[in-house]
C-alpha positions as a printed NumPy array, in Angstrom:
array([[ -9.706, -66.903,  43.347],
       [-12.693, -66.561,  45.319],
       [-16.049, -64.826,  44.257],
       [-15.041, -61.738,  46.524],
       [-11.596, -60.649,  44.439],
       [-13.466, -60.69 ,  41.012],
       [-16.628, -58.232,  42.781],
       [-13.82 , -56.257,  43.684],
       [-11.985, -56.064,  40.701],
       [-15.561, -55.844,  38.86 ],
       [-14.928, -52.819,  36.424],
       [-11.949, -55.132,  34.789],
       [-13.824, -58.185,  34.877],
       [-16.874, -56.542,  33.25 ],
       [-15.571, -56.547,  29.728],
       [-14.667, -60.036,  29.59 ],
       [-18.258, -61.08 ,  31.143],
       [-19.759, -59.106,  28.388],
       [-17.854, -60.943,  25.912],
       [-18.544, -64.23 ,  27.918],
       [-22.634, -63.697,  28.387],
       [-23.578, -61.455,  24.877],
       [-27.39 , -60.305,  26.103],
       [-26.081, -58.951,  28.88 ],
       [-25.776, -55.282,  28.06 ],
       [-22.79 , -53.167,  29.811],
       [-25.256, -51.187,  31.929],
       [-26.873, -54.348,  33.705],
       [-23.466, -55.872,  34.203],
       [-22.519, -52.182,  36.048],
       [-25.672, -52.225,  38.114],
       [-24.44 , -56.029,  39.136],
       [-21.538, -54.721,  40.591],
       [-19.942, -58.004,  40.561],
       [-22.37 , -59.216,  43.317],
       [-22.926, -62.916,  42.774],
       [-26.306, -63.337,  43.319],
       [-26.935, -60.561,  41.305],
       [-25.735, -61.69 ,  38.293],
       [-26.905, -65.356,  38.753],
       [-30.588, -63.913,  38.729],
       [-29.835, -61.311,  35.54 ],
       [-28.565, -64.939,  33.285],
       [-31.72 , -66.753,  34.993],
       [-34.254, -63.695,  33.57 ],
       [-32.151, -63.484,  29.948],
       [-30.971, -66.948,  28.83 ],
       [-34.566, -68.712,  31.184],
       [-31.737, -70.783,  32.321],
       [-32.498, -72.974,  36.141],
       [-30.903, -71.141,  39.306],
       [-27.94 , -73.963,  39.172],
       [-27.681, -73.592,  35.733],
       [-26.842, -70.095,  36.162],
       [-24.485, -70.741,  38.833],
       [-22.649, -73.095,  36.779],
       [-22.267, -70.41 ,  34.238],
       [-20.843, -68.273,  36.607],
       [-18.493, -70.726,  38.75 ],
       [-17.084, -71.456,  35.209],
       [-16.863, -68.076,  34.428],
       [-14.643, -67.851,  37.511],
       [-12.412, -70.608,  36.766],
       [-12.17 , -68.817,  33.112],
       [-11.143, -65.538,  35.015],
       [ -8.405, -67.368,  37.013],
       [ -7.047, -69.051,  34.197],
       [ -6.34 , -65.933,  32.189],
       [ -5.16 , -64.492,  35.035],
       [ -2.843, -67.063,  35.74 ],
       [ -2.144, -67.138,  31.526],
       [ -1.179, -63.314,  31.648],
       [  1.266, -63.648,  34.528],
       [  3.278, -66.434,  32.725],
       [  3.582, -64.725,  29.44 ],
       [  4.687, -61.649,  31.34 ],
       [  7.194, -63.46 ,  33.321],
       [  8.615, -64.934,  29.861],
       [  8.407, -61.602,  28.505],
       [ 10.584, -60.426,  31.152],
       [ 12.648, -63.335,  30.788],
       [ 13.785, -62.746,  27.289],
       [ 14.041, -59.013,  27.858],
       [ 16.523, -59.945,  30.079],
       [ 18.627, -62.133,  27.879],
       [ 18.481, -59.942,  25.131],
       [ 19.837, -57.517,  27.591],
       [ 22.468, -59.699,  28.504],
       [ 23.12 , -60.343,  25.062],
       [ 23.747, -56.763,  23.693],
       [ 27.206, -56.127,  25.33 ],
       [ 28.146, -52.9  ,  24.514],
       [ 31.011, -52.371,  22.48 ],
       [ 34.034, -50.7  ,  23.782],
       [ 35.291, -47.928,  21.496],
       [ 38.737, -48.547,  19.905],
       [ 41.539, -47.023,  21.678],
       [ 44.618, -45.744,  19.703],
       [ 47.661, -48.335,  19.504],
       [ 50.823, -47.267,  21.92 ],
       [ 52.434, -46.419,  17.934],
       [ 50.02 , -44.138,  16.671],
       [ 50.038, -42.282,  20.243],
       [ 53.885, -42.117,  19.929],
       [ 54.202, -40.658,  16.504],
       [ 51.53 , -37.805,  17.159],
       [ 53.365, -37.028,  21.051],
       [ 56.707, -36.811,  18.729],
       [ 55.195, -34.01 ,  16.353]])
């Protein structure tokens, strides 16, 4: 996943950078806008961390992104897996029909 699909999907990533960098507040992370730059300089001015520093930070922040992502689209696909086989598994049941007798004797009445 490259640095343009997370800027673009910003507003969803948001959250989990808050969680990931805790001084920066929600309102500096909107005015980032997911640019890279951006938020390299805002974790350079809070944490006094070196430009490369700050990039690692983010490039692992990335990876992090990509690895949930990829985490959340296995557990769905096994979620739709077993949906399926319980599916399978719940054959409905065919309602008894009367025997050929029974239906003979109440015909004869």
């Amino acid at each position: 996943m490259n640095w343009d699909r997370i800027e673009g999907k910003w507003k969803q990533r948001r959250g989990k950078a808050m969680h990931h960098w805790g001084k920066l507040m929600n309102d500096e992370l909107a005015a980032i806008a997911g640019r890279y730059e951006d938020l390299v300089g805002k974790l350079q001015e809070r944490y006094g961390l070196a430009k490369e520093e700050a990039r690692g930070q983010v490039d692992k922040f990335r990876k992090t992104v990509e690895q949930l992502k990829r985490s959340n689209a296995r557990l769905i696909g096994l979620q739709k897996r077993l949906h399926d086989k319980e599916k399978v598994a719940r054959k409905p049941v065919k309602p008894a029909t009367p025997s050929r007798k029974r239906a003979q004797v109440k015909s004869r009445r």
